[in-house]
N, C-alpha and C positions, 0 to 999 in steps of 0.2 A: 504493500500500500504506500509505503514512505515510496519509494522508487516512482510509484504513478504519480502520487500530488509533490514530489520534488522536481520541478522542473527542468531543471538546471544549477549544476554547483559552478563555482569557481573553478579555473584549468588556467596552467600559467600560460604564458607564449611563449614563445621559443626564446625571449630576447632574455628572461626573468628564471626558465629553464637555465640556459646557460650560463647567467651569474652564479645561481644556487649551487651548479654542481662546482664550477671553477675559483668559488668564495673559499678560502683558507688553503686554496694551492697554489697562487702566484699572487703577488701585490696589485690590487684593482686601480684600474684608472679614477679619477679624480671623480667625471660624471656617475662612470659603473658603480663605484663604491655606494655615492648620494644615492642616485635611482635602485639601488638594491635596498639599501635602508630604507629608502622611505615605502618602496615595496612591502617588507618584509613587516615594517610596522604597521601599512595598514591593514596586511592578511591578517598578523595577529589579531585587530580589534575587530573583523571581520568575522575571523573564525571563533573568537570568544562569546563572539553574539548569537551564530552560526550552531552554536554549545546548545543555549536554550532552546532556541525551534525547530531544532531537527528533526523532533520526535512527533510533530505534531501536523498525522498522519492525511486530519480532516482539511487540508488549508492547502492551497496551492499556494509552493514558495518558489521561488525564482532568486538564484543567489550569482550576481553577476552580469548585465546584461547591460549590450551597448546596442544601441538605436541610432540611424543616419537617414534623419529627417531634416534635409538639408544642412545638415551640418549635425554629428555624432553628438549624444549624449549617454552617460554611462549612470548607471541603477546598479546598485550595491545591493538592495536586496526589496522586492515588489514581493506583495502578499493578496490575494483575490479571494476578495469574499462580500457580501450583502450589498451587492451593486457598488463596492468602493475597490480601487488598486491604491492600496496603503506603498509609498515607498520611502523606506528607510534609506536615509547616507549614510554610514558611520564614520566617524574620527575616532581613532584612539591615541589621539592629542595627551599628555601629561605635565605636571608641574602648574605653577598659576600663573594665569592667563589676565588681560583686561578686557572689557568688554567695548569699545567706543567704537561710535557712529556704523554697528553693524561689521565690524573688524575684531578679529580675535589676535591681540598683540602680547607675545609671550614674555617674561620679565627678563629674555635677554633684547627685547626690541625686537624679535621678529613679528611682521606681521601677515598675516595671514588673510589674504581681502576677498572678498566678494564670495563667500561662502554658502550666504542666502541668496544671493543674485543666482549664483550657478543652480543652489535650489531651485530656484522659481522655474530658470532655463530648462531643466530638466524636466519639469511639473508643467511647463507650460508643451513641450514637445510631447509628454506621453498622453495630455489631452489633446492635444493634434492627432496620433495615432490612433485613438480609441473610437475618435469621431469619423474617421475619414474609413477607417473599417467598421462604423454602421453597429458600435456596441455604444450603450448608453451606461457608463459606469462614472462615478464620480474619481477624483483622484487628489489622494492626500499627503503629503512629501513634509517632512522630518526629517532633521539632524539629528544623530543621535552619539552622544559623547558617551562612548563604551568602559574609560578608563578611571580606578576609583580616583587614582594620583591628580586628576586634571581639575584645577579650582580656578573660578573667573570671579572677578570683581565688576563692579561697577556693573553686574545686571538685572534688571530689573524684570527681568521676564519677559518672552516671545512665544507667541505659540505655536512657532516652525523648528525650536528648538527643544530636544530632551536631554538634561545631567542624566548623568548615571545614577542617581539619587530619585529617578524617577523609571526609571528602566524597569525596575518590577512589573511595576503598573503595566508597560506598551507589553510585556511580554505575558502577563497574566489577560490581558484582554486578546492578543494575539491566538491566546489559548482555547479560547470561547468560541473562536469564526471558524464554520463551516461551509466550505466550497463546494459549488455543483459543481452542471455541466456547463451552465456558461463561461461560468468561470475558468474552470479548468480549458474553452476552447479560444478563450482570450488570452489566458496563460502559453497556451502551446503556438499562438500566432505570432505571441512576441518574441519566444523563443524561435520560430522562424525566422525571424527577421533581426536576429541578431547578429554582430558584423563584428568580427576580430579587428582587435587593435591590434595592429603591429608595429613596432619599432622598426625605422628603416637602419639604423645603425648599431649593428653589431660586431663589434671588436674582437677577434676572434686572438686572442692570445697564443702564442709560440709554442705549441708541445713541447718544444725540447727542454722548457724552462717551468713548465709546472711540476708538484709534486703529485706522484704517478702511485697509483693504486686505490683499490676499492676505500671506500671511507665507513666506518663500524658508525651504526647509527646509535649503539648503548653510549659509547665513550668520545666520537668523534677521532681518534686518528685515524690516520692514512695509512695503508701500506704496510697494513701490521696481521695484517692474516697469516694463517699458515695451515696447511692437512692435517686436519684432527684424524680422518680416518676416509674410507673410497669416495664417500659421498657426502662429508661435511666440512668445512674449513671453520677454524676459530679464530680469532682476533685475543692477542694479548691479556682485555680484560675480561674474558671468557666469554663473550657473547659469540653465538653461532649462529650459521646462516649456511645453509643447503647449499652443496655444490655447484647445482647447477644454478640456480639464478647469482649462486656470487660470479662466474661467466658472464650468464646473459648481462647481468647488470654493469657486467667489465666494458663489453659488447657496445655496448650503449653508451657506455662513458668514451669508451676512444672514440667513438664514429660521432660524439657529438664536441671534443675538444679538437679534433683534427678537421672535423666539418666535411668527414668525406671517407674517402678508402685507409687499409691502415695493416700491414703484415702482421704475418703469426708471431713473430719474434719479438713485436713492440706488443701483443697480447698476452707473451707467456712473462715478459719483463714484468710487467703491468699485474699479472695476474699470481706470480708463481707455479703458476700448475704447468703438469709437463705437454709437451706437445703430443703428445697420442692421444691425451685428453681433450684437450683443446681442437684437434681437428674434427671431432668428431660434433662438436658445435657450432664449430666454423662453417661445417659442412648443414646443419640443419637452420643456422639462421643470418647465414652472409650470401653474400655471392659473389664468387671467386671472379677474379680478374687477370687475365695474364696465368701464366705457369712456372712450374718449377720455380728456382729460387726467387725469383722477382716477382710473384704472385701477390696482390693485396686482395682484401677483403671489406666489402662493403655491405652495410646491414641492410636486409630483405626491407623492402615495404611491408606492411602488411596489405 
């Protein structure tokens, strides 16, 4: 049931994929670093929200969704039910903030502008959508500040915005809404009509210079695996991980730091395991190029 009324989750793009895997193996560019942070802080307050409604089986939720209604807008998380599309923005903004003239200015001076404007923008295009596809639903857009740490002064209250000191409430009442079938076929038209961001610049970092091997997702090192026995390898601080997907997952890390084809020899480096092993995965999920010693391997589409 979650599966049918879950719309759509979150999937990174390729450009936020290849941060995430190359983040603590070579020292990141100036931009990479920023846009990876500020990435990664706002999935965290994304997916801490993501915590509470997941379960909440009766509600069509939609988590992630950009729209290009003459110029794209992006929906963190849309909710359909009793003729309304509730959509939530999150921030998980922390530390104390000021509140002036509709500006969130943090106490090192940064400030952060037009956060309601973008709301409205957002709220005024997905009433463009709704209307011109011949559904009659209202729509109602919320900021919603996910983080306990984040304290603003000087506000006196809006009612486009929710603290975290209210966040009960939006998710207790979220709890109550029951989605049809209209709902659920306005749900899945927007999910139609959703359109991948992509970043056109990515920085593809020098293989020869990053640190090389699977990364243990218990402790976080690199390169610290080794054959516990035919069909498991362990890492250092004892966490273990199946044979075979510690491969595949090898698989998928070179062909995505090299951005392309990549030899058995940079695999078995990479991986530790011996090449008898190794071919026989090479053979079920790459495709060989060239032969004999000069052979590389390139991973299957699905």
């Amino acid at each position: 049931m979650e599966a049918q009324m879950l719309l759509k989750r979150h999937h990174r793009n390729f450009y936020y994929q290849y941060l995430c895997k190359i983040n603590g193996r070579v020292i990141l560019e100036d931009l990479d670093y920023q846009n990876l942070r500020n990435y990664l802080k706002g999935f965290e307050g994304e997916y801490a929200f993501f915590e509470h409604i997941k379960d909440f089986e009766q509600l069509v939720r939609i988590w992630d969704l950009t729209l290009d209604m003459f110029g794209t807008a992006q929906y963190d998380f849309l909710f359909i039910a009793n003729d309304t599309v509730i959509h939530i923005d999150i921030k998980n903004y922390s530390g104390l903030y000021r509140f002036d003239n509709g500006n969130f200015i943090s106490e090192q001076g940064y400030v952060h502008q037009g956060l309601l404007s973008q709301l409205d923008r957002a709220h005024r295009k997905l009433e463009q959508f709704i209307k011109m596809n011949h559904f009659q639903y209202k729509v109602s857009s919320r900021i919603l500040f996910v983080n306990p740490e984040f304290k603003l002064k000087g506000y006196n209250g809006n009612e486009h915005i929710v603290l975290f000191s209210q966040m009960t409430e939006v998710i207790t009442y979220l709890k109550t809404l029951v989605s049809h079938n209209e709902d659920m076929k306005l749900g899945l038209l927007l999910v139609e009509h959703h359109v991948d961001k992509d970043y056109n610049r990515v920085h593809f970092y020098d293989y020869d210079y990053i640190e090389k091997g699977i990364k243990c997702i218990s402790c976080g090192a690199i390169g610290m695996f080794e054959e516990k026995s035919q069909r498991t390898m362990q890492c250092i601080c004892g966490f273990e991980i199946g044979k075979k997907d510690y491969i595949v997952e090898a698989i998928e890390d070179i062909s995505l730091f090299k951005n392309g084809s990549f030899t058995r020899k940079e695999l078995e480096k990479y991986t530790g395991v011996n090449a008898t092993t190794l071919k026989r995965y090479l053979h079920q999920y790459c495709e060989k190029i060239g032969s004999f010693k000069d052979a590389t391997y390139k991973i299957k589409k699905d």
